[in-house]
Every structure is written in C-alpha cells, then in structure tokens.
FIVEX-654234 format. One line per field, with one value per residue (C-alpha): residue number from 1; x, y, z. Coordinates in pm, 1 decimal. Layout:
k: (NUM/...)
u: (X/...)
v: (Y/...)
w: (Z/...)
***
This chain:
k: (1/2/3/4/5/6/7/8/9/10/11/12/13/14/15/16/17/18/19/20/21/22/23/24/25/26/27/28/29/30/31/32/33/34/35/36/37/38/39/40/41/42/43/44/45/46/47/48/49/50/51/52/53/54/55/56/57/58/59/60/61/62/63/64/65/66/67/68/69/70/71/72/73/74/75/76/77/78/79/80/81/82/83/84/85/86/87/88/89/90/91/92/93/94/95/96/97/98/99/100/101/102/103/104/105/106/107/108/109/110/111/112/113/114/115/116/117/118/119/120/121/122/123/124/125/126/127/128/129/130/131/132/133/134/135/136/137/138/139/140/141/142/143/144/145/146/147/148/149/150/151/152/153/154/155/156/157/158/159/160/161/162/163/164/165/166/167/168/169/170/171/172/173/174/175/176/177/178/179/180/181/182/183/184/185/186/187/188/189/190/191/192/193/194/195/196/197/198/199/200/201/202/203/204/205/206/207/208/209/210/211/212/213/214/215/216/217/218/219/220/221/222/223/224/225/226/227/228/229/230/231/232/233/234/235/236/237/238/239/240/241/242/243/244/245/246/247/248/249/250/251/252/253/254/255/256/257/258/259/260/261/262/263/264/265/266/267/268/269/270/271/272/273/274/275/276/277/278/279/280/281/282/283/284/285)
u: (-1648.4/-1658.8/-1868.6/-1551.9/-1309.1/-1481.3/-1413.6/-1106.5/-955.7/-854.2/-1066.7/-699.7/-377.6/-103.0/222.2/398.9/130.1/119.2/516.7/475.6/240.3/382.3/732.6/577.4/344.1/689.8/937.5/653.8/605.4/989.7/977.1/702.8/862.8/1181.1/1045.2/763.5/536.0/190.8/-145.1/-320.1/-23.6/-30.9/-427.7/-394.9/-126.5/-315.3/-649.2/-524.8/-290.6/-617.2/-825.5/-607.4/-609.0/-916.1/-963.3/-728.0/-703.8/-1009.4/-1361.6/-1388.1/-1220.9/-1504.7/-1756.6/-1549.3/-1512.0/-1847.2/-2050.6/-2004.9/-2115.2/-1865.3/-1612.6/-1618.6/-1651.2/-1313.6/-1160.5/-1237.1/-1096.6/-783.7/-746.0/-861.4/-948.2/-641.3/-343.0/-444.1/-496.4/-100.7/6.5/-157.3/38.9/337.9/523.8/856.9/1062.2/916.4/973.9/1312.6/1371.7/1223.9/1547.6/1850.2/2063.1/2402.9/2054.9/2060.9/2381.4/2491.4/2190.6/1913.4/2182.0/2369.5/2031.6/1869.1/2143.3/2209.1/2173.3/1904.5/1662.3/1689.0/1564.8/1309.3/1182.6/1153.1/940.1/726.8/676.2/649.5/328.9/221.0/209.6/139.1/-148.1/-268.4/-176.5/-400.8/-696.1/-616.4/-640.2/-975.1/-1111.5/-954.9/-1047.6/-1400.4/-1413.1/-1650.3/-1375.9/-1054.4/-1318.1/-1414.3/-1052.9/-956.0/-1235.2/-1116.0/-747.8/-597.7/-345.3/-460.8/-711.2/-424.8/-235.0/-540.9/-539.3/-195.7/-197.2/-467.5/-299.8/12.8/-116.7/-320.0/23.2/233.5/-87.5/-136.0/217.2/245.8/-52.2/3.0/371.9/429.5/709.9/790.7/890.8/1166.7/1245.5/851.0/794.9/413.4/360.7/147.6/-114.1/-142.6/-176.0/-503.2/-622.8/-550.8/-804.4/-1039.0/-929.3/-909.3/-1249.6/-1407.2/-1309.4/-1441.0/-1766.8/-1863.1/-1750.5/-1961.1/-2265.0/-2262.4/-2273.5/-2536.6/-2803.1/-2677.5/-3019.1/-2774.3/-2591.1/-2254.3/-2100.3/-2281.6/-1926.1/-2050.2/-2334.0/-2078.1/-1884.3/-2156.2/-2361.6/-2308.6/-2647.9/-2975.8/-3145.0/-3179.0/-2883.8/-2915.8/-2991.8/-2597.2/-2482.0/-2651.9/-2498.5/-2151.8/-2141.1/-2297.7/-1950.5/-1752.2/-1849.7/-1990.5/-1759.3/-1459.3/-1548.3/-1563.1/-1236.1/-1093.4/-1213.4/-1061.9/-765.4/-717.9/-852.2/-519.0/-343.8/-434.1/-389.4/-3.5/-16.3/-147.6/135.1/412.8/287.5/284.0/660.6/763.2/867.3/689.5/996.1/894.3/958.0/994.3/1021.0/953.6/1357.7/1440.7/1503.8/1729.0/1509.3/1670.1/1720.9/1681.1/1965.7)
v: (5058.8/5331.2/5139.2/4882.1/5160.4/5295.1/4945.4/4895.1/5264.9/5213.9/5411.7/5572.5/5512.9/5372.2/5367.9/5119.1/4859.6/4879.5/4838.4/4550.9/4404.9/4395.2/4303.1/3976.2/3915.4/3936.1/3730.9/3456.3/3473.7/3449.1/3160.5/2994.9/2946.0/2842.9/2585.8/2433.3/2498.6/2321.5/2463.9/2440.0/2605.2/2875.3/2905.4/2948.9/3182.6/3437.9/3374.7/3446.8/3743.1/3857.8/3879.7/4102.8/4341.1/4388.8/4432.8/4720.1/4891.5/4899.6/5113.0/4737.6/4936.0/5243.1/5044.4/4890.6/5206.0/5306.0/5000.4/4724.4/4420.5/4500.3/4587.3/4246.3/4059.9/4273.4/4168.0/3786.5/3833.1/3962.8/3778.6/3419.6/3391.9/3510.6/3408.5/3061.6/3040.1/3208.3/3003.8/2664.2/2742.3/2729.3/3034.7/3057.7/2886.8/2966.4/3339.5/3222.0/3109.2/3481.2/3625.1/3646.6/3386.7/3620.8/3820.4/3517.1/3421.9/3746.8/3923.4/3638.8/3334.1/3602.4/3795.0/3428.5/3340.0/3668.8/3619.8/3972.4/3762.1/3482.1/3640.1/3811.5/3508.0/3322.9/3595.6/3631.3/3253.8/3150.2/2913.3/3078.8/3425.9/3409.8/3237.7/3490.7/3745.8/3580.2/3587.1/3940.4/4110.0/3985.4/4086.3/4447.9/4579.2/4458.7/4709.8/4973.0/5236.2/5069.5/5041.5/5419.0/5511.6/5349.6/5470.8/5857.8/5798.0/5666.9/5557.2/5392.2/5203.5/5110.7/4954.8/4789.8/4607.3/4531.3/4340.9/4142.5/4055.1/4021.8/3782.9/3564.5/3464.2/3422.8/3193.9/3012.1/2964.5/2753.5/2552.4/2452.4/2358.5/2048.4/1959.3/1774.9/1934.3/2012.8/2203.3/2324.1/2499.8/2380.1/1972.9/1863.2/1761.8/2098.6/2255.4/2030.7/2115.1/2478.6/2645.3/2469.4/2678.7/2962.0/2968.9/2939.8/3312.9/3463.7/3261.5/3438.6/3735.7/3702.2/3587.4/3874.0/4160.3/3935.0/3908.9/4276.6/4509.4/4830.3/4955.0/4913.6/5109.4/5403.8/5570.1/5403.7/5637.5/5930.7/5831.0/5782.1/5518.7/5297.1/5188.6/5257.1/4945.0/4926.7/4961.7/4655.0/4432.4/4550.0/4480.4/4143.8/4061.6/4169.3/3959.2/3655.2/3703.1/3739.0/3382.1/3156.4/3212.8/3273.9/2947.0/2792.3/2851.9/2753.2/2434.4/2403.7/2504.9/2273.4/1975.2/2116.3/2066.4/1727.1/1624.0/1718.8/1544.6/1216.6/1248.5/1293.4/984.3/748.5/883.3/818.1/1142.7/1226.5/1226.9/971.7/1059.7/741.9/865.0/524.9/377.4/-2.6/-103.1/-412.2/-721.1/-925.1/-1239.4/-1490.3/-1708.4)
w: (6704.4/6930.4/7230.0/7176.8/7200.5/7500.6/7710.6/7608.2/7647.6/8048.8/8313.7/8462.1/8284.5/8409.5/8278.4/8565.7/8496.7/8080.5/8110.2/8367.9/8163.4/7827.9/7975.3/8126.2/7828.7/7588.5/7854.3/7802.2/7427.8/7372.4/7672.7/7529.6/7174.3/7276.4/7508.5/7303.1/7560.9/7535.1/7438.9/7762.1/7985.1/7702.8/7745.4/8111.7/8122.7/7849.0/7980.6/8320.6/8165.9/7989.3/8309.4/8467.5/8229.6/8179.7/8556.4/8607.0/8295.0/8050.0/8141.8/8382.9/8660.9/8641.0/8720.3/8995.9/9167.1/9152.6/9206.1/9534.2/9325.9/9043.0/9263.1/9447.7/9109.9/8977.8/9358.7/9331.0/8935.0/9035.3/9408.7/9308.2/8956.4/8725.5/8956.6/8943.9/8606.4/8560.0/8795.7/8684.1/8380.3/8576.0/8400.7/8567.8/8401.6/8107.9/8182.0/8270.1/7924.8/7797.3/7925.2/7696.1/7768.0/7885.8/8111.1/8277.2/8335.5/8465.4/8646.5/8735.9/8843.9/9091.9/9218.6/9289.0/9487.5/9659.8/10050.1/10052.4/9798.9/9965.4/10276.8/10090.1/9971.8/10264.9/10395.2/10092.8/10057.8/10432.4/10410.3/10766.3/10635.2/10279.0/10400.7/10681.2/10410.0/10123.8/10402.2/10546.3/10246.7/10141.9/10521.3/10561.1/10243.8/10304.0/10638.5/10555.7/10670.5/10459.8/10140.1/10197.2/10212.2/9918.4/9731.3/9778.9/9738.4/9399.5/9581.5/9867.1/9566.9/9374.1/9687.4/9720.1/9405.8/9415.9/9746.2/9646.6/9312.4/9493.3/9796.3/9546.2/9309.3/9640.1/9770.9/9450.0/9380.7/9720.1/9716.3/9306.3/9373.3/9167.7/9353.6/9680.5/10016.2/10012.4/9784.7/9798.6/10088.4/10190.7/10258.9/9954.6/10189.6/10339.9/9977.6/9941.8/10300.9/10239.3/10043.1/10279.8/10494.9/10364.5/10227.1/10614.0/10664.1/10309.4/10373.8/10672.8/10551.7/10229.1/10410.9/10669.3/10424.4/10228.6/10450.6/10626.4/10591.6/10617.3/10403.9/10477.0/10210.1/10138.6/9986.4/9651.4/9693.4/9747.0/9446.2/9203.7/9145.6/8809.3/8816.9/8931.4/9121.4/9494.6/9697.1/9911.5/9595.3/9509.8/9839.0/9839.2/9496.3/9605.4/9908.4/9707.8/9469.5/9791.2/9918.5/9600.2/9339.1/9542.1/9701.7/9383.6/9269.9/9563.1/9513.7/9187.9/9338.0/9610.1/9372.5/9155.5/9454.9/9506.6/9151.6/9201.2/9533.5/9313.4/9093.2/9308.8/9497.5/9197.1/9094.1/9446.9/9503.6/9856.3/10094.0/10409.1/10730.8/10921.9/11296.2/11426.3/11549.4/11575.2/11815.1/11907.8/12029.0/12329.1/12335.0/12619.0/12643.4)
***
C-alpha cells in the first residue's frame, strides 16, 4: 500500500492542474451521460485523460526530471500519445453538453461568437502554425541549453510541459477533424499527408542524439541521476523514444486521418473544386 501511495502521491503539487483536471474529467462525465456516448469514445477520452495524469502529477514526473530516457518517454506521452487518444474521442461537444444548459446559453454561445475568440482561434488553429508549432516544440526543448534551463527552473519546466500538451491537442484536433473543409480548417488530404511530415523532423532529431557518443545532457547528472547504468545507454534510449514510438503514433494518427477522409468521400461530403470553365464550342456555319 504504501509503494502504491508513493506513485500516486504527485512529485510537485499543483493546484491549477488538479482543478483543470477534475473540471474537464466532470464536464465529460455529465456530457457523456446525457449524450449516450459510446464505449470506445469513452475509453479514449479516460485512457488519454489517464495518461496525462500520470505524466504530470504522480512520482512519474520525478523520474522525468532526473532521468533523459524517462523524460522523453513522459514528452512523447504528453506531446503525441494522450492528445490523440482525447481527441480521437472527439470530446467537444460532449464537454459542451457538460455545461448547464442556461452556462451555455449565456456564457459559451456569446464567447464563441465574440470577434476576440474568433481571432484567437484562427491563430491557434492556423494549419501553417499549429503545425510549425507541433514540430518546434519537440526540437527546442531537445537543445541541450533549453533542456538545462528547464531543468533548474520550475517554471520554465512547467511551460515546457504545457506547450507540448498544448501544441499536440491544437495538432491533433486539425489533422482528426471529421469534417469537410470548410468548416475544418486543414484539406482532409493534408491531415493524412501531415504526420508524414511531421515525423521527418523528430526522426533526425531522434537519430542524432542516438548514435551521439557525447553526452549531450549532462544537467541530468547535475540534478541527480534516477538510475545507475551508463549514461550514454540513457541517452541512446531517450533518443530511440524520440524517433520510434513517436513515429508510431503518428502513423496511427494520419491512418485516423485517412479513415475520416474515407468516410467523408463515401457521404459525398468532400466539397469539389471544379476550376476547369466551359467554354462555348463554335460552330461552323
């Protein structure tokens, strides 16, 4: 009992994520039951719900902060891993319904319509950026310099996590869109090409601090090793995560993608584009 007390008693406390948490985790139980909701959207969502918390706030996140491998595993979790599962549960409107109805009607309706968040939003979800975001975020924090900084400042660690939690929904949320464009901002043959894409970037990256004989992190070393075995054996591991499994579940993203590209195609609902103009034929007289 008391090993199972000490992973699940969180590393550093923190209040702003245990309210976030249990606000979203209530909106969707409330959602959930009013809209019948099926069993594998519900197993996404609270598998992908689960993940996450375990990643920032059990005895997970010590060993993140004081070991590379782990750290890249808990990075992949929160940056790949548990958005898509929340997302390929598709939650909003199911959060939606969470809300009390007169909530709705007199706080979401006006703020959704408001011209600040729709500006916001068009930032946030540009394909472009969310993209370059979803990519930068994996290759800064792996910078030797940006990992040691966030490694002695709890707050510079915590922005860390954040962003990449952040990025990955706003990524995910593009790419799984199950409906056409417009109203979906990304073409639902880009959402397939996509994680091809974005894969290229955390491959290299991966394989250079794999087969790097240096260590390129020795703030781990600084902090406190978790573990004992050699320190390039850690490194090795950590850039294996960066590039196998993160390429992995990319995969299963984009082949999520394509399965909502299938079905919009057989309902007819891919909006054609024909750019091609009659034009009148002459006749000879």
């Amino acid at each position: 009992m008391a090993l199972l007390l000490k992973w699940i008693v969180p590393w550093e406390f923190s209040w702003v994520f245990l309210a976030s948490f249990l606000l979203v985790a209530v909106l969707y139980w409330r959602g959930s039951r009013a809209l019948g909701v099926s069993l594998a959207r519900r197993v996404s969502f609270w598998s992908g719900m689960a993940i996450i918390y375990l990643s920032l706030h059990t005895y997970l996140d010590y060993y993140a902060e004081h070991e590379f491998f782990m750290h890249r595993l808990q990075q992949v979790l929160l940056h790949h891993l548990a958005p898509l599962l929340v997302v390929a549960s598709y939650p909003a409107g199911v959060l939606r319904a969470g809300l009390p109805f007169e909530w709705r009607v007199r706080w979401l309706r006006p703020v959704q319509k408001s011209a600040v968040w729709q500006a916001v939003s068009a930032v946030l979800f540009n394909p472009a950026l969310a993209t370059f975001l979803f990519i930068g975020f994996i290759l800064v924090w792996l910078i030797p310099s940006m990992q040691t900084l966030a490694m002695l400042d709890w707050r510079i660690y915590r922005f860390m996590n954040w962003t990449m939690l952040g990025s990955g929904f706003i990524y995910w949320a593009l790419v799984l869109d199950h409906r056409p464009r417009p109203p979906g901002r990304m073409i639902p043959g880009l959402r397939v090409l996509s994680p091809a894409i974005t894969m290229s970037p955390q491959i290299l990256a991966g394989a250079i601090v794999t087969f790097s004989k240096t260590d390129l992190y020795p703030i781990f070393e600084i902090c406190g090793r978790a573990f004992t075995f050699n320190v390039l054996t850690g490194q090795m591991v950590g850039g294996v995560i960066t590039w196998v499994p993160a390429a992995m579940i990319e995969s299963v993203g984009a082949l999520l993608a394509l399965r909502q590209w299938l079905a919009l195609s057989r309902r007819g609902r891919i909006r054609r584009e024909h750019r091609m103009q009659q034009r009148p034929v002459a006749r000879n007289t």
